[in-house]
C-alpha positions as CSV (number, residue, x, y, z in Angstrom):
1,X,47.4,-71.0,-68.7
2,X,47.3,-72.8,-65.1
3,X,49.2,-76.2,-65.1
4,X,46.5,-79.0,-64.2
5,X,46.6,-80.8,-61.2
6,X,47.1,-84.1,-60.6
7,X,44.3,-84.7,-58.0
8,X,41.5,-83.2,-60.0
9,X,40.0,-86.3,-60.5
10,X,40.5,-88.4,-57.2
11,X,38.0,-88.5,-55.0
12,X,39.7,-88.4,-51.8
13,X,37.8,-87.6,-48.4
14,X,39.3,-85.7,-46.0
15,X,39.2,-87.5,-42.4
16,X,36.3,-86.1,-40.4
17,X,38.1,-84.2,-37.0
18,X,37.0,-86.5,-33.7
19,X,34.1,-85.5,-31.4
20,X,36.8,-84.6,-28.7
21,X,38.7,-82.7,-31.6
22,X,35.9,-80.6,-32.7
23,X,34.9,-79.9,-28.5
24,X,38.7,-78.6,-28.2
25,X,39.7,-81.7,-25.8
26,X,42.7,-82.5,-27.9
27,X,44.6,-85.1,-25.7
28,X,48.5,-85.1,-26.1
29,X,50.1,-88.6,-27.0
30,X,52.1,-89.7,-23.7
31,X,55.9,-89.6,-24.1
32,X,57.1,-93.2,-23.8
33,X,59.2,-93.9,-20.5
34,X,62.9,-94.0,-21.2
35,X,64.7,-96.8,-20.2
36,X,67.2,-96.8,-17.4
37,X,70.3,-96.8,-19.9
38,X,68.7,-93.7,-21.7
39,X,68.8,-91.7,-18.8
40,X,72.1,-92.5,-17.6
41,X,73.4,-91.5,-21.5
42,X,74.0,-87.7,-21.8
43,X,74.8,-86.4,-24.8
44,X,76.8,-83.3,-25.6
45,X,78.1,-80.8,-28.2
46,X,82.1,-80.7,-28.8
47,X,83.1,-78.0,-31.0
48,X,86.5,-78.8,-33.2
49,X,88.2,-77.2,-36.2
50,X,88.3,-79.0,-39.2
51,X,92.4,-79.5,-38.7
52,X,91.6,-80.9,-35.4
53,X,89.2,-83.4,-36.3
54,X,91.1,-84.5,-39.1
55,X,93.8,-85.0,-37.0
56,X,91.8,-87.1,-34.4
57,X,90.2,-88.8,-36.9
58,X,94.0,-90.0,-38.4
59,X,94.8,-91.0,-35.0
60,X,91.4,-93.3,-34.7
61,X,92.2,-94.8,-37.9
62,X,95.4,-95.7,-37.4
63,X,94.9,-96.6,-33.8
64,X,91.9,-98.8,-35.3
65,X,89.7,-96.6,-33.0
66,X,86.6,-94.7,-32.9
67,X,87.1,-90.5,-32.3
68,X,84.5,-91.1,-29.5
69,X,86.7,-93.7,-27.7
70,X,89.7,-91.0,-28.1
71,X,87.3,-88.1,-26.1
72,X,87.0,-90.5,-23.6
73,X,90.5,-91.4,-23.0
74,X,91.2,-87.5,-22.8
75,X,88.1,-87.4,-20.5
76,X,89.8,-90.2,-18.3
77,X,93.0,-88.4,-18.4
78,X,91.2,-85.1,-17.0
79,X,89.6,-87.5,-14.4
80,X,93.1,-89.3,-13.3
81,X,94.8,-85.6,-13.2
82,X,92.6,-84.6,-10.7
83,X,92.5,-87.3,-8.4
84,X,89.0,-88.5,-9.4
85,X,88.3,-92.9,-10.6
86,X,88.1,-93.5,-14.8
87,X,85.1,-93.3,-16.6
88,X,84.9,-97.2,-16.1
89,X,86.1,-97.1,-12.6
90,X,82.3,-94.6,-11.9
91,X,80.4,-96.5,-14.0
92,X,81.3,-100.4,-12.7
93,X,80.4,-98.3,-9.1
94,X,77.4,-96.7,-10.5
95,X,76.1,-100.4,-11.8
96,X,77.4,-102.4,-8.4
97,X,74.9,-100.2,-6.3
């Protein structure tokens, strides 16, 4: 014995496919136009161990931090290293022009 369903009784019409729809002219909806902040943002995959992160995550919480602002100080130190401006130094540069 078949379980009954629950729509048997609902009359429920299916909606009718548009004229363009039924020719095959099936418009895409236009992507909306990212802002200017959204395309200056990349974002990126970082791949830890789990001791690692905990670790970092210790450090943010004690440092009353966030992990990403921690990645970003080890980004500046790369930078700084290598004779290059901060993170901040590029992007007050980037927004002055």
């Amino acid at each position: 014995m078949s379980r009954p369903s629950v729509f048997e009784n609902m009359e429920i019409e299916a909606p009718q496919p548009t004229r363009r729809a039924r020719e095959g002219r099936v418009e895409k909806a236009a992507k909306p136009t990212p802002t200017k902040a959204e395309t200056e943002i990349f974002r990126t995959s970082l791949y830890l161990t789990r001791a690692v992160h905990d670790v970092l995550r210790e450090i943010a919480f004690t440092e009353r931090k966030k992990v990403h602002e921690l990645f970003v100080e080890g980004i500046d130190h790369v930078l700084r290293s290598r004779r290059h401006p901060t993170t901040r130094e590029i992007n007050d540069s980037v927004k002055a022009s």
